[in-house]
C-alpha positions in Angstrom: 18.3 132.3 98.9 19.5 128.9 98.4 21.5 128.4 102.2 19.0 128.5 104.4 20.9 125.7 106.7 20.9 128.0 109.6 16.9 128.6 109.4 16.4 124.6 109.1 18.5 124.1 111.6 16.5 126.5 114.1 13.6 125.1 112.8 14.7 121.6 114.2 15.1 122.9 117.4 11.2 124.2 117.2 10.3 121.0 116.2 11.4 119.3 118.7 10.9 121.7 121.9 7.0 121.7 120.9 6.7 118.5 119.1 5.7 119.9 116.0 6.4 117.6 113.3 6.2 120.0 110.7 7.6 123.6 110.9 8.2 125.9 108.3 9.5 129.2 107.4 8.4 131.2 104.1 9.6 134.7 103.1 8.6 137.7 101.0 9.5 137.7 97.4 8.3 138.2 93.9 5.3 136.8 92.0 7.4 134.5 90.0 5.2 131.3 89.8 1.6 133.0 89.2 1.1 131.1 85.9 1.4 127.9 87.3 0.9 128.2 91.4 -2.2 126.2 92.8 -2.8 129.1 94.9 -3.3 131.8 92.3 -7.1 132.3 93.0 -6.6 133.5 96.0 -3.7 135.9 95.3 -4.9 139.3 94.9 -1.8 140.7 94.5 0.3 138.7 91.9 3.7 141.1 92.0 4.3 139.5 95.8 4.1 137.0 97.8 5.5 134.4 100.3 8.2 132.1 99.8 8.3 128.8 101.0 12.3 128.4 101.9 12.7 126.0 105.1 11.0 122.9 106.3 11.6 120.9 109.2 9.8 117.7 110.4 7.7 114.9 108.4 9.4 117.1 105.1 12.2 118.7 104.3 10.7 119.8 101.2 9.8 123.2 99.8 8.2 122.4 96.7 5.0 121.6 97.4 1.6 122.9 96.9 2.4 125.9 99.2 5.9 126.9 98.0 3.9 129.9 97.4 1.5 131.7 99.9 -0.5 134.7 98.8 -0.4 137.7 101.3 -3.6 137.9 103.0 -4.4 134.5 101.8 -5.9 132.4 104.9 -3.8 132.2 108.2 -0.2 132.5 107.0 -0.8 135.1 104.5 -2.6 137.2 107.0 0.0 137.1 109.9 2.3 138.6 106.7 -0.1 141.5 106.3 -1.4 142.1 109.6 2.1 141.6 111.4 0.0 139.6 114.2 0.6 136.2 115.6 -2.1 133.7 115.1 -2.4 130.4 117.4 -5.2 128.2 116.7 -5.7 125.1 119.9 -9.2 124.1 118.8 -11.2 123.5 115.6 -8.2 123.6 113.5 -10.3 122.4 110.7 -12.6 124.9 110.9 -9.4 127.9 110.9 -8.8 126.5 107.9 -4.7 126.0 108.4 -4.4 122.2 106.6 -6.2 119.9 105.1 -8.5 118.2 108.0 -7.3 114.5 106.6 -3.5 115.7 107.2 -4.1 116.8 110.8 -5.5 114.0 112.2 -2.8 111.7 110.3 -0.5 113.4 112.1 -2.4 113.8 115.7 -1.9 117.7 115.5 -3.8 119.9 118.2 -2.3 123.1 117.8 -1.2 125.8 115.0 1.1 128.7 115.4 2.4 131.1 112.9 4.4 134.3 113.7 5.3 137.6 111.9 9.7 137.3 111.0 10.0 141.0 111.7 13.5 142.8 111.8 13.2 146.2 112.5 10.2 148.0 111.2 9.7 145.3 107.7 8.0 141.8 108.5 10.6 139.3 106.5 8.1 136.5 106.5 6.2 134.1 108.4 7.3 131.3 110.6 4.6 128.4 111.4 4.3 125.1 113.3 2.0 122.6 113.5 2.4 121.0 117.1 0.7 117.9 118.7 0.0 119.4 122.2 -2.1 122.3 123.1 0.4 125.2 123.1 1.4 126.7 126.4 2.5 130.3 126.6 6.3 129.1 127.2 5.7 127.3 123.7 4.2 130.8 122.4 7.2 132.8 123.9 9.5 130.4 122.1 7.9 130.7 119.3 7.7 134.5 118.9 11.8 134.4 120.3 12.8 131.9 117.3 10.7 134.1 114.6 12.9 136.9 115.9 16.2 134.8 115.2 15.0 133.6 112.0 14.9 137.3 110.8 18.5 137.9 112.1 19.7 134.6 110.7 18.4 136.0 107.5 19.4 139.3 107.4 22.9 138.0 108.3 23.1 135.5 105.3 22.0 138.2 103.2 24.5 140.5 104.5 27.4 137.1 103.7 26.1 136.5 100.1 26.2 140.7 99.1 29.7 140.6 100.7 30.7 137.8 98.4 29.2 138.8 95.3 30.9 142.6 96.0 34.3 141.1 96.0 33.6 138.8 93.0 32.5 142.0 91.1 29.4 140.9 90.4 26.4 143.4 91.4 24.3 143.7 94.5 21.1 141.3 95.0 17.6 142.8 94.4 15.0 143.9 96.5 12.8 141.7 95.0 14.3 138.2 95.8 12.9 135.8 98.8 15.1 137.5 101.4 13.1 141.0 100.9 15.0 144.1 101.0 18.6 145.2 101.0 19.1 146.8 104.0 18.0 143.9 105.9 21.3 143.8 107.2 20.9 147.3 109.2 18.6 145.7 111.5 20.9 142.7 112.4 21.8 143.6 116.1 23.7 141.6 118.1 20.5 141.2 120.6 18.8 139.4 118.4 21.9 137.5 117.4 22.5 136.6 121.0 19.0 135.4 121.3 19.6 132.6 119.3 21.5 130.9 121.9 18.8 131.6 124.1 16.6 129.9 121.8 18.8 126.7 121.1 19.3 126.4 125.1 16.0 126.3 126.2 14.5 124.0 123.3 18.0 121.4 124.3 16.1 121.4 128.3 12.3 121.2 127.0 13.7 118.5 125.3 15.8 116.7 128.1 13.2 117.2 130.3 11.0 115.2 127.8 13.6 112.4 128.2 14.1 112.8 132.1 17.4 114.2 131.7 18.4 110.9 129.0 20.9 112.1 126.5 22.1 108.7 124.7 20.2 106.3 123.3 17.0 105.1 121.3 15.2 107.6 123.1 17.6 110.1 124.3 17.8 113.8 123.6 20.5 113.4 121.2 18.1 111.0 119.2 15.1 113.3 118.9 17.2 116.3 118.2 19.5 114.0 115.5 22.6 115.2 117.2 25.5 112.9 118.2 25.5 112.6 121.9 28.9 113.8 122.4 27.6 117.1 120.0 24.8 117.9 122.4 26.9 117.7 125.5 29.2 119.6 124.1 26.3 121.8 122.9 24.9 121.7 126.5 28.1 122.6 128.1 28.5 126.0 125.7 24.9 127.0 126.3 24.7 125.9 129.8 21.9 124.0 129.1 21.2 121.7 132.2 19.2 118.4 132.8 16.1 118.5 135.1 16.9 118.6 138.5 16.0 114.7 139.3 18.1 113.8 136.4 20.9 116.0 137.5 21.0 114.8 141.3 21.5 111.1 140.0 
């Protein structure tokens, strides 16, 4: 799938609610790069395997050295096969989740990756590198934006076989990066709704990072690259709300 705006976009919001400068999303699809992928030996299944499609933070990029992740293949893969969250808070090196040189560039102290799971299918895998030890709130959010990220899916799936019905052309396969075709079944309007949720809590984790600053070099609005009139506006539909000190002034 090509538009995966609305995943990015969600995975800003992760980013910056448990300063993780990267975060990325990758889905199930077909063994299309097996000739040529740097992770091939460890792939023991070369008909499937996880899509790298979003990327928020330090890169925006999705063509790396793990635009494909074998299933079962170290952390990531397994939380595809197992359907299990894995957090990591120590000895990241040692669990094996990036190269050693990369974390310590970028300061990071936790990992997090969780199972994208709409209805009894896992979609994918949604991951974060953060540079704080993760709380349980952070975990919670976490879990609650992997659940979006399946909906968000599922309903740009359910757009793009609507549009290529009325253009004639035939339905998508099972077997692209978006997984199966009745993905769209499962896309209820709780999980929908939750995406608000989401977006609301991540806008106050990050105000109350500011002290309730919106504006500025090192307002909310900066960190989240919003306009501040967007996020108050934002704020104002979600009913997001500024710490309480910041609120009283």
């Amino acid at each position: 799938m090509s538009d995966m705006r609305e995943v990015v976009d969600l995975l800003d919001l992760v980013s910056a609610s448990v300063d993780a400068p990267l975060a990325r999303v990758w889905l199930n699809g077909p063994g299309d790069l097996c000739p040529t992928c740097p992770m091939r030996p460890e792939c023991p299944d070369q008909t499937r395997c996880l899509h790298l499609v979003a990327s928020a933070g330090v890169t925006g990029r999705t063509d790396g050295q793990f635009r494909r992740f074998p299933l079962g293949a170290r952390r990531v893969g397994a939380v595809a096969t197992t359907r299990s969250p894995f957090i990591a808070r120590d000895d990241l090196a040692g669990a094996n989740v990036a190269d050693p040189a990369w974390l310590a560039t970028h300061r990071i102290q936790s990992f997090a990756a969780f199972p994208i799971e709409l209805g009894e299918r896992c979609l994918g895998v949604l991951a974060a590198f953060s540079r704080r030890a993760l709380s349980d709130s952070d975990a919670r959010l976490l879990a609650g934006a992997a659940r979006c990220a399946g909906a968000t899916v599922a309903g740009l799936r359910e757009q793009r076989a609507t549009a290529l019905t009325r253009s004639g052309s035939p339905p998508p396969s099972s077997a692209d990066a978006t997984g199966d075709p009745g993905l769209n079944e499962h896309a209820g309007s709780a999980d929908l709704r939750s995406l608000a949720a989401i977006e609301r809590d991540a806008i106050e984790r990050v105000l109350a990072h500011t002290g309730g600053r919106v504006s500025g070099p090192r307002g909310a609005a900066k960190i989240l690259g919003l306009k501040p009139t967007t996020l108050e506006s934002r704020m104002k539909k979600l009913g997001a709300r500024k710490p309480a000190r910041a609120a009283a002034r």
